[in-house]
C-alpha positions in Angstrom: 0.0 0.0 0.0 2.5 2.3 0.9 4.6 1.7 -2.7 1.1 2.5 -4.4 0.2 5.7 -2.1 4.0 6.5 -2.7 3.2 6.7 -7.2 0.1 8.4 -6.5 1.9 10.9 -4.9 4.6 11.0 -7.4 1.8 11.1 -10.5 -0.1 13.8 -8.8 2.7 16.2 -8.6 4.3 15.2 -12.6 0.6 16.1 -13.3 0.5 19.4 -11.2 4.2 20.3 -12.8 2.6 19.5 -16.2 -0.7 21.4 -15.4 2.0 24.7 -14.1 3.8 24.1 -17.8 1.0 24.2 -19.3 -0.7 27.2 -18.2 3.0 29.2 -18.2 3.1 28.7 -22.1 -0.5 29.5 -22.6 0.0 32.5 -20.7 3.2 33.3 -22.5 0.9 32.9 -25.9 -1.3 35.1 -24.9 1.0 37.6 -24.2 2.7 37.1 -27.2 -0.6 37.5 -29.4 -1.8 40.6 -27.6 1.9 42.5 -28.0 1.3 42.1 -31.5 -2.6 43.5 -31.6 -1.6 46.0 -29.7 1.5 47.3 -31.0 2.2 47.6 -35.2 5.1 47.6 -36.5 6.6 50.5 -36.7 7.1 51.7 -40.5 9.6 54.7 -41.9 6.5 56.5 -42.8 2.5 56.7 -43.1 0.8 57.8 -46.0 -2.7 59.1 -44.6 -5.1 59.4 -47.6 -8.3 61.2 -46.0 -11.5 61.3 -47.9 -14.1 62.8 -46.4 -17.9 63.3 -47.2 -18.1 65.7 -50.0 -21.1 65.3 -51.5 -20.2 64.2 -55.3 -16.9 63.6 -55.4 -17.3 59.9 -53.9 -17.0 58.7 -57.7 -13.7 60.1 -58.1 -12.4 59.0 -55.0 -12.7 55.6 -56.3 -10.8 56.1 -59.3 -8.2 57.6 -57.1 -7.6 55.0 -54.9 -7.8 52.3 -57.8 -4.5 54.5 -59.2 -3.1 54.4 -55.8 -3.7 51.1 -55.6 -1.6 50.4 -59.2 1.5 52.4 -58.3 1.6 49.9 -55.2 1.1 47.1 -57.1 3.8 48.3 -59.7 6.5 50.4 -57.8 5.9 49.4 -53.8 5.1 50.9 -50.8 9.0 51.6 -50.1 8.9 50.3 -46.0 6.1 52.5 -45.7 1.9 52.1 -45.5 -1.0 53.7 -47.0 -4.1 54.1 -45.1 -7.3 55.3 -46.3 -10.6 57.1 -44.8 -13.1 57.2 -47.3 -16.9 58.5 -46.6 -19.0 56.4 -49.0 -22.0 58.6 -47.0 -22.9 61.4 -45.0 -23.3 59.3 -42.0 -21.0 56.4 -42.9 -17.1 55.8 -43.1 -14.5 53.2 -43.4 -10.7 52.9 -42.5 -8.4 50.6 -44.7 -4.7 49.5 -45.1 -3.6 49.5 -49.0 -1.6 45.7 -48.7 0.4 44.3 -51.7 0.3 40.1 -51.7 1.6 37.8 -54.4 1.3 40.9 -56.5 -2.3 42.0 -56.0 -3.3 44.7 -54.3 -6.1 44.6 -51.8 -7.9 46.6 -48.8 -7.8 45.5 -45.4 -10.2 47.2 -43.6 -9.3 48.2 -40.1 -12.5 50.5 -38.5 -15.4 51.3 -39.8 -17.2 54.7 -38.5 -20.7 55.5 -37.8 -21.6 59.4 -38.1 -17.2 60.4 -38.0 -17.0 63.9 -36.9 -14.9 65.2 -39.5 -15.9 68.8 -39.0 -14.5 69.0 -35.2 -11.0 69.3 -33.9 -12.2 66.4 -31.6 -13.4 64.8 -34.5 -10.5 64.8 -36.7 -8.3 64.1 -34.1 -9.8 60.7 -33.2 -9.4 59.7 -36.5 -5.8 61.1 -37.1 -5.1 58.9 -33.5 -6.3 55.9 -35.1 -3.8 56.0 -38.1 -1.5 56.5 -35.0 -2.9 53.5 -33.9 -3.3 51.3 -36.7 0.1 52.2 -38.5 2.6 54.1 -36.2 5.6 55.5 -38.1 8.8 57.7 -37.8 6.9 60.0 -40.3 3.4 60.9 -41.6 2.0 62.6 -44.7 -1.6 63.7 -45.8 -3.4 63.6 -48.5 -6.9 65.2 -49.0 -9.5 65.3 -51.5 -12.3 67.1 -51.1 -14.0 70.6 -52.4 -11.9 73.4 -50.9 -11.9 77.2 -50.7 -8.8 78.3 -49.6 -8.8 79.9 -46.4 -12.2 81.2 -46.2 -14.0 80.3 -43.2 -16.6 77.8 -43.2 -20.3 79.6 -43.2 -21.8 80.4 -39.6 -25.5 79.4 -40.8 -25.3 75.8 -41.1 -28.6 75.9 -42.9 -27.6 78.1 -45.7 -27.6 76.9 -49.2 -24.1 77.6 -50.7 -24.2 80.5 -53.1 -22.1 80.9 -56.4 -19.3 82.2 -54.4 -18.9 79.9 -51.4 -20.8 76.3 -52.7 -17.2 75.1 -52.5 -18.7 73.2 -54.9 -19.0 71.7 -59.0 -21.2 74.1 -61.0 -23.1 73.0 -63.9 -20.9 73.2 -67.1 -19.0 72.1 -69.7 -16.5 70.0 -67.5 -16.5 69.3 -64.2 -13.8 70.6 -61.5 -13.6 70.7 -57.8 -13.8 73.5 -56.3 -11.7 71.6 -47.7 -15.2 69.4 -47.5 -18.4 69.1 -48.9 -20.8 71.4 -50.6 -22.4 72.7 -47.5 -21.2 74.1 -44.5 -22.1 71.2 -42.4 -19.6 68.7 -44.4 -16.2 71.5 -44.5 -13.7 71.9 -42.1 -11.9 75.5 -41.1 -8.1 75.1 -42.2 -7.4 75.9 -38.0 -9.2 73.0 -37.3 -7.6 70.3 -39.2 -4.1 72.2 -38.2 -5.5 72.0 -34.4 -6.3 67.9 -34.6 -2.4 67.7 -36.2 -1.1 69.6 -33.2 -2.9 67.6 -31.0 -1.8 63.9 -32.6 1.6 65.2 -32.7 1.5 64.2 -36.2 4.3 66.6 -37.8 3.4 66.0 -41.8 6.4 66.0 -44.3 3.9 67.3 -46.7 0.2 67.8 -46.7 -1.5 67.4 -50.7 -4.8 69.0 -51.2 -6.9 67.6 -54.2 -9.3 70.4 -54.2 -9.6 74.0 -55.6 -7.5 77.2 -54.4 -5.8 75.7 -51.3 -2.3 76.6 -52.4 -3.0 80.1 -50.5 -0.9 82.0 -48.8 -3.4 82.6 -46.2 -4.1 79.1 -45.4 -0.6 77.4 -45.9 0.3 80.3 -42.6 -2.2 78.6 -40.8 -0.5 75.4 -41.2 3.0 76.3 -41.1 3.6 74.6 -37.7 1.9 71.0 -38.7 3.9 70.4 -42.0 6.9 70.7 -43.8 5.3 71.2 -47.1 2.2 71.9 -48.9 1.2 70.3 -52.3 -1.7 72.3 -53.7 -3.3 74.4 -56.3 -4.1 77.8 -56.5 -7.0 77.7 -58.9 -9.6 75.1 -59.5 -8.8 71.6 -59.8 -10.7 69.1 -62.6 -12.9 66.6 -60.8 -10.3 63.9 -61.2 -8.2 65.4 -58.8 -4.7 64.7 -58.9 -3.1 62.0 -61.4 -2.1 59.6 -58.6 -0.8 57.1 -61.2 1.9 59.2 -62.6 2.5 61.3 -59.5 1.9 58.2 -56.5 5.6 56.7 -57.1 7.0 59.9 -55.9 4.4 60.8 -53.1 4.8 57.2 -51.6 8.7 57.4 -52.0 10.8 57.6 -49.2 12.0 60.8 -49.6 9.3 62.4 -51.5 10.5 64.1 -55.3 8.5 67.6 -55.1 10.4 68.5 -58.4 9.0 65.1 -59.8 5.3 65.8 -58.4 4.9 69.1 -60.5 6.8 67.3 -63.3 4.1 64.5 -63.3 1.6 67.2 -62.8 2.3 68.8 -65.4 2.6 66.4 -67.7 -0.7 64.7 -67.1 -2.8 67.9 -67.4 -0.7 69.5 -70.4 -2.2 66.4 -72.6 -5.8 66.1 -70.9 -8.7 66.6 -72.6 -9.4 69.5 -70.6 -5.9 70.8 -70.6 -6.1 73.1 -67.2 -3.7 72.2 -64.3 -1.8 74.1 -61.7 0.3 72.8 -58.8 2.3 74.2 -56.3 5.1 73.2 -53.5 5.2 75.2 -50.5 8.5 75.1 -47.7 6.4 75.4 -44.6 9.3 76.8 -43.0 10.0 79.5 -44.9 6.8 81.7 -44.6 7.5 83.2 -41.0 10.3 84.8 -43.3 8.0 86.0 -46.0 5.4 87.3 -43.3 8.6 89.4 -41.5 9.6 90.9 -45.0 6.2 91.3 -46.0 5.6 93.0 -42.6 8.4 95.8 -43.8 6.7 96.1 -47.3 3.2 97.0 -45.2 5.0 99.4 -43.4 6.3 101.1 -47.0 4.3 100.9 -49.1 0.3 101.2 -49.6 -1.5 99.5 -52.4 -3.2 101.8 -55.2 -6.4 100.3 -56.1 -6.1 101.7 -59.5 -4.0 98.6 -60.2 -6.6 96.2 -59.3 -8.2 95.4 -62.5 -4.4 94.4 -64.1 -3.4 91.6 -61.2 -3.6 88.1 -62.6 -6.7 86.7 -61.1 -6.7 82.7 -60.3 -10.2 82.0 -59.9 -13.6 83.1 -62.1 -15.4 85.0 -59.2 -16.6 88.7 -59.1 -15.2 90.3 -57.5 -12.1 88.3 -57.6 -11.2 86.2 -54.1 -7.8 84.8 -55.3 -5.5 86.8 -56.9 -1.7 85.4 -58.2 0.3 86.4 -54.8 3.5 87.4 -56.5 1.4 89.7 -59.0 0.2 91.7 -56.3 3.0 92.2 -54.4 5.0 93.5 -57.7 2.1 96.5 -57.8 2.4 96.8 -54.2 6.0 97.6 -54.1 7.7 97.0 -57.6 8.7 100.3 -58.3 11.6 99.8 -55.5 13.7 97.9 -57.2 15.9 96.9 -53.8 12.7 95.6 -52.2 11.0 93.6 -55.0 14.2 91.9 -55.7 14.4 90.6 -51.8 10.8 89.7 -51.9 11.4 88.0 -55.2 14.4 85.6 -53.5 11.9 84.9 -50.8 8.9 83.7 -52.9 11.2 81.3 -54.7 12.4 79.7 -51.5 8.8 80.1 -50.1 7.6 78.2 -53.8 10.5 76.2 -54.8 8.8 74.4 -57.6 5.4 75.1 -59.2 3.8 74.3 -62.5 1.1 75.4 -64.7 -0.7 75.2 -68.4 -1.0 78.3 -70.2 -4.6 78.6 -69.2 -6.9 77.5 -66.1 -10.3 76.6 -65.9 -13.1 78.3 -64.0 -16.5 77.0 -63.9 -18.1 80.2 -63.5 -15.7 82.1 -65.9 -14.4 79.8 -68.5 -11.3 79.8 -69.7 -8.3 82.3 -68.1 -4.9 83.2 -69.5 -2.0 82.6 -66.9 0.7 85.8 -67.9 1.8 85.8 -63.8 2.0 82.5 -61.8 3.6 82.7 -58.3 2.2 79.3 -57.7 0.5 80.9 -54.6 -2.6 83.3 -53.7 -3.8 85.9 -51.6 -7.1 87.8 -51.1 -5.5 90.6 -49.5 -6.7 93.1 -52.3 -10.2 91.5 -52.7 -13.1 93.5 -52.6 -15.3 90.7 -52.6 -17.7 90.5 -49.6 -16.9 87.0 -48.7 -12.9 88.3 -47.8 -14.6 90.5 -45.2 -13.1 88.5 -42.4 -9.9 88.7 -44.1 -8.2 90.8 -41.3 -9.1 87.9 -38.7 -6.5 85.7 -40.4 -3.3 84.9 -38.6 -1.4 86.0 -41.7 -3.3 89.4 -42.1 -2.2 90.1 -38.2 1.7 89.7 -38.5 2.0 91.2 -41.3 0.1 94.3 -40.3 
């Protein structure tokens, strides 16, 4: 009896030892599987491509994202990752990784969102914290496509139907074009809000891209200043097929993006389209708190004759013109000093280190305009149109006042 009693003992305890072993390496499974839900790998940089509810543009966004979607297939993501938000409603969004495997291309979705506050700081933040979260990397870049006005400020009265000079909007013409949201003001976002919900993230861009109408502005590229190294824009309006991704995505997605390159692509795209209207413009971030000092000294100089109005080049079709060719203006501001223009002139070309253009743009409202000046950038600073009224409210307008 004793022998027996003596096993028993001996079997129970292999069995607790086996029982302890067992439960250690589950545990150690576990943990193993949860480090990797919970923490990505880390990539060299995220490519966020943000698509929010415009209205009509939803179309196009597909098209965009099956070029994306080829220049990944053909030249590679480059250690990086492309993520996606696209709005397929007003009310409805989704979240996806662009993936490469065997060749193919495909979309793995990682959130989908039920009524996404796009609009809101808080809003946009949450989502920008979820690319965070989903893809973290040593460095981020943006690209949106959406309407867009520049800097003017989203309309106070929610309710009110957009007008011919804010719909932010496509008009009803000949070929189509795109005018930072939807077509009313409940879908757009103020430019200090998205630069807020960067801040916030932490999410310094190496370039922001807007695919939408007159957001390479002076104005607004100020307000962002602090949240990007660059901005990829236009100054006027933009065709409906927003940017050609397929010729330009190879550089975007590159490791050390080719701004030259970009316009190039740019340019060459639009120069042979069947509506042959295109203009595209870099902007170094960090070289606009020196414009604004120099442009500070030029305020203090030198007062702007009215008279001369009527001969700046304008870069949209409204009337009164909002957008008018920043360089243009500044040369009947102060051209007649010599000294001064030339210094100014040194800065804009650091400010705009590459920009591009057809011999013509396309308005919707207008037709048809020449380009004789291109600075690559706007301003509204000599508008008289009623919807600059706020003008003097933007951070631009006060230090350089």
């Amino acid at each position: 009896m004793k022998i027996i009693s003596k096993h028993i003992c001996e079997s129970r305890k292999a069995i607790k030892r086996i029982t302890k072993t067992i439960v250690f390496l589950f545990i150690v499974c576990v943990l193993i599987s949860c480090n990797g839900d919970d923490k990505p790998e880390r990539v060299e940089r995220t490519t966020f491509v943000y698509f929010p509810w415009t209205n009509n543009l939803t179309n196009y966004f597909y098209d965009n994202i099956a070029d994306m979607e080829q220049v990944i297939k053909t030249s590679g993501l480059n250690g990086g990752k492309v993520l996606v938000f696209l709005a397929t409603s007003a009310t409805e969004a989704q979240m996806f990784e662009i993936v490469c495997k065997d060749g193919t291309p495909r979309r793995s979705v990682l959130k989908t969102y039920t009524n996404p506050q796009y609009t809101t700081q808080a809003g946009i933040t949450s989502i920008l914290n979820d690319v965070k979260r989903f893809a973290p990397a040593e460095s981020y870049a943006m690209i949106i496509g959406s309407h867009g006005m520049g800097w003017l400020p989203v309309a106070d009265d929610k309710s009110k139907e957009p007008d011919a000079a804010h719909s932010r909007g496509d008009y009803e013409c000949s070929a189509d074009s795109r005018f930072f949201g939807g077509l009313y003001p409940e879908y757009q976002t103020d430019i200090s809000t998205l630069a807020g919900s960067i801040d916030a993230c932490g999410m310094f861009m190496e370039y922001i891209l807007f695919s939408g109408c007159y957001m390479s502005s002076l104005e607004a590229a100020y307000e962002l200043r602090n949240v990007t190294k660059h901005i990829i824009a236009s100054p006027t309006e933009v065709m409906a097929i927003g940017m050609p991704y397929r010729e330009m995505g190879k550089y975007l997605f590159a490791e050390n993006p080719d701004y030259r390159a970009i316009c190039k692509a740019f340019y060459g795209f639009y120069s042979s389209y069947e509506d042959p209207f295109g203009t595209l413009a870099v902007i170094d971030c960090g070289e606009l708190d020196g414009l604004a000092a120099l442009m500070k000294c030029i305020n203090q100089k030198y007062t702007f004759d009215t008279t001369f109005l009527d001969s700046i080049q304008r870069m949209d079709g409204y009337n009164p013109v909002l957008f008018y060719d920043y360089g243009d203006y500044v040369k009947a501001l102060c051209g007649q000093d010599s000294d001064c223009f030339a210094q100014f002139t040194q800065q804009i070309n650091r400010v705009v280190p590459y920009k591009v253009h057809t011999e013509s743009f396309y308005s919707a409202t207008y037709g048809v305009i020449p380009i004789k000046n291109y600075s690559g950038i706007t301003t509204s600073e000599p508008s008289t149109n009623s919807e600059a009224q706020t003008y003097n409210q933007t951070q631009w307008y006060k230090d350089t006042h």
